[in-house]
C-alpha positions, 0 to 999 in steps of 0.5 A: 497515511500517518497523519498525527501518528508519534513514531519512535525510530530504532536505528541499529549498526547497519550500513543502511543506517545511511538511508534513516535521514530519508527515511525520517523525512519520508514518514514525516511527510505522511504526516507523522512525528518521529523521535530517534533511538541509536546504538553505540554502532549506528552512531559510527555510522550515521551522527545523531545530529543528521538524525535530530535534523531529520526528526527534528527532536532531540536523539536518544543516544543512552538510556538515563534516569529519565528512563527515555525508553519507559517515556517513549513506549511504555504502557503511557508512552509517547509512540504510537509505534516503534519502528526498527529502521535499519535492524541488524541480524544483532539487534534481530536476535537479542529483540526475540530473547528480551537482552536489554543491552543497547538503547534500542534493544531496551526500547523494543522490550519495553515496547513489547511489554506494554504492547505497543505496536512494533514494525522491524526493516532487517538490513544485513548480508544476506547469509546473515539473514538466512542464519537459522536463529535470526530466522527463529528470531524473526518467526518468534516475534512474528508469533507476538504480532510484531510486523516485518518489512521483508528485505530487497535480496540484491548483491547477496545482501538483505538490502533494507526495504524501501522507505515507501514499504516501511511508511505503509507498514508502519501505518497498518501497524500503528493506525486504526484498522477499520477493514482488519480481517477483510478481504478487498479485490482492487483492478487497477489500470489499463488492459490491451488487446492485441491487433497482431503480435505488436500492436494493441488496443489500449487506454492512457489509464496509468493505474495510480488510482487503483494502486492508491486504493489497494495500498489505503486499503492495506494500511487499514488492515484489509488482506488485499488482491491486485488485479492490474498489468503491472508489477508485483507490491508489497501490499497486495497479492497480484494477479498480472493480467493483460486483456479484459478477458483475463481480468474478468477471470482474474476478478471472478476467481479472486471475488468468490471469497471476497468482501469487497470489490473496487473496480478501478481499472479502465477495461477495454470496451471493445477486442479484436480478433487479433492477427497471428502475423504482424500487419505490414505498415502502410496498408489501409486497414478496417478493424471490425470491433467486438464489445468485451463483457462488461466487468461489474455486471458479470460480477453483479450477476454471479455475486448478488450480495458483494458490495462493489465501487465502481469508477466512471470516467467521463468528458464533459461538464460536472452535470453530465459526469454525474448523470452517467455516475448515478445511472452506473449506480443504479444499473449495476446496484453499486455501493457508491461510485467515483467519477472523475474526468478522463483528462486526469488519466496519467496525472498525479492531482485528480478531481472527482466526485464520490457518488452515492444515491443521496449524496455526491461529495467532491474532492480534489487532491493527488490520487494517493489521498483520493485512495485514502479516501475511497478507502474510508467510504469502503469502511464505512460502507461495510461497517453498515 
């Protein structure tokens, strides 16, 4: 996600300054190089030796005759992005009136001008947060394209985001955005339909791959809607679903004024007509089975010109998964589709081949970089 990224790292005087030395390490695992800025406070909270462990450059803790911030986030500097991880309501405040009295206040202005991209995780209590100039504040910089990583409101405080919000945001900012300004519709995961009112019909799909691709297609700029049983995201505006009747709902509405389409989820193939009562245990039971619509017909049917991806999950050899891919391909006039075996259900690693009409490319790696990788092949598909 941050792959060869350079990302200049502010750290202000909030007690979350305890969490940058994750944070550091986190960010460095996508893949980016990070060097540190502190102030007089978070250097009372959090020694820069822990950070420099961390980021494994040297901390800039003053501004000197080597004009560290000008090296750092000037016009010809170093960052890729700066990134304000923790931002105090301070350093809030004085970043939207351009005061220039801390290192990293100075960094963000210099920033700022020489339009490197800026990311900003405020971290106060949460009347601090709801004060009405750093609400000003952070509209203002909102105006000037700066992106902020809303706060988890717990325990009347503004408690810093989390460090897998503040890596993705970081990567919209800071990356390429091959899908900016376009509109992805990602299923995701297993729907349930119900026998009574406790048992259900169901699947093992754990829905990692589909929230792989929304969160991929986020950090390349995408404007993204979830359609999933399953919690809301930072990336994506979801639509909670639990059936496949509710899904294909969910999908018809949300693709109407879509550019794209990734059918990830596993739809149930069959409902019942479910009991109101529950079904007492220990009885022999027949369950009479009804198909349920397919999800990417109906939607070829309805949208003739949207590109869509589809997945098909298979047993079996590689022969016989491909035949079943290329055939979905075909059927339903697909843009590609990703075909893996249905043993990877509920995995982190996958293997799965991407398939298109002359081509079929095979990966193998955890789900998060076969998201990054549908993403790029989405990309390409709509630049065409």
């Amino acid at each position: 996600m941050l792959e060869g990224t350079n990302v200049a790292l502010g750290v202000t005087g909030s007690i979350a300054a305890v969490r940058v030395v994750e944070l550091a390490h986190e960010l460095r695992r996508r893949g980016a190089s990070v060097r540190a800025v502190m102030t007089e406070s978070a250097r009372s909270i959090i020694h820069p030796w822990a950070v420099e462990f961390a980021t494994d450059n040297p901390v800039v803790t003053e501004i000197t005759g080597a004009v560290e911030h000008v090296e750092l986030c000037g016009r010809d500097g170093w960052a890729d992005v700066f990134l304000v991880a923790p931002a105090t309501a301070n350093t809030v405040g004085k970043m939207a009136a351009a005061i220039d009295d801390t290192p990293v206040t100075t960094t963000a202005t210099t920033a700022l001008g020489a339009d490197v991209p800026v990311v900003v995780a405020p971290a106060m209590h949460e009347p601090m947060y709801d004060h009405p100039g750093v609400l000003d504040s952070i509209e203002t910089m909102e105006d000037w394209g700066v992106q902020f990583v809303d706060p988890r409101i717990e325990e009347e405080k503004a408690k810093i985001a989390t460090d897998e919000a503040i890596a993705l945001e970081t990567a919209r900012a800071a990356g390429e955005s091959p899908l900016a300004g376009e509109r992805i519709v990602v299923t995701s995961g297993a729907t349930s339909e119900p026998v009574d009112p406790v048992r259900v019909l169901t699947n093992r799909a754990s829905g990692k791959t589909g929230r792989a691709v929304a969160k991929a297609c986020y950090a390349r700029g995408a404007d993204v809607e979830l359609v999933h049983d399953g919690p809301d995201v930072p990336y994506a505006t979801v639509h909670d679903v639990t059936t496949s009747d509710e899904m294909l709902e969910a999908v018809l509405e949300a693709v109407a004024d879509a550019d794209a389409l990734v059918s990830a989820a596993a739809i149930s193939d069959y409902t019942v007509e479910a009991s109101s009562a529950k079904l007492r245990s220990g009885q022999d039971l027949t369950l009479d089975l009804d198909t349920t619509p397919k999800l990417i017909d109906t939607v070829r049917e309805q949208f003739a010109d949207l590109p869509i991806v589809g997945f098909k999950a298979e047993t079996g050899d590689d022969s016989s998964m491909l035949e079943h891919a290329h055939d979905l391909r075909e059927r339903v006039d697909l843009a590609f589709v990703v075909a893996n075996d249905a043993d990877v259900m509920g995995a982190e690693e996958t293997r799965a081949y991407v398939v298109r009409a002359d081509d079929e490319i095979l990966f193998e790696g955890t789900k998060r970089d076969l998201g990054h990788q549908v993403a790029i092949e989405l990309g390409s598909e709509l630049a065409e």
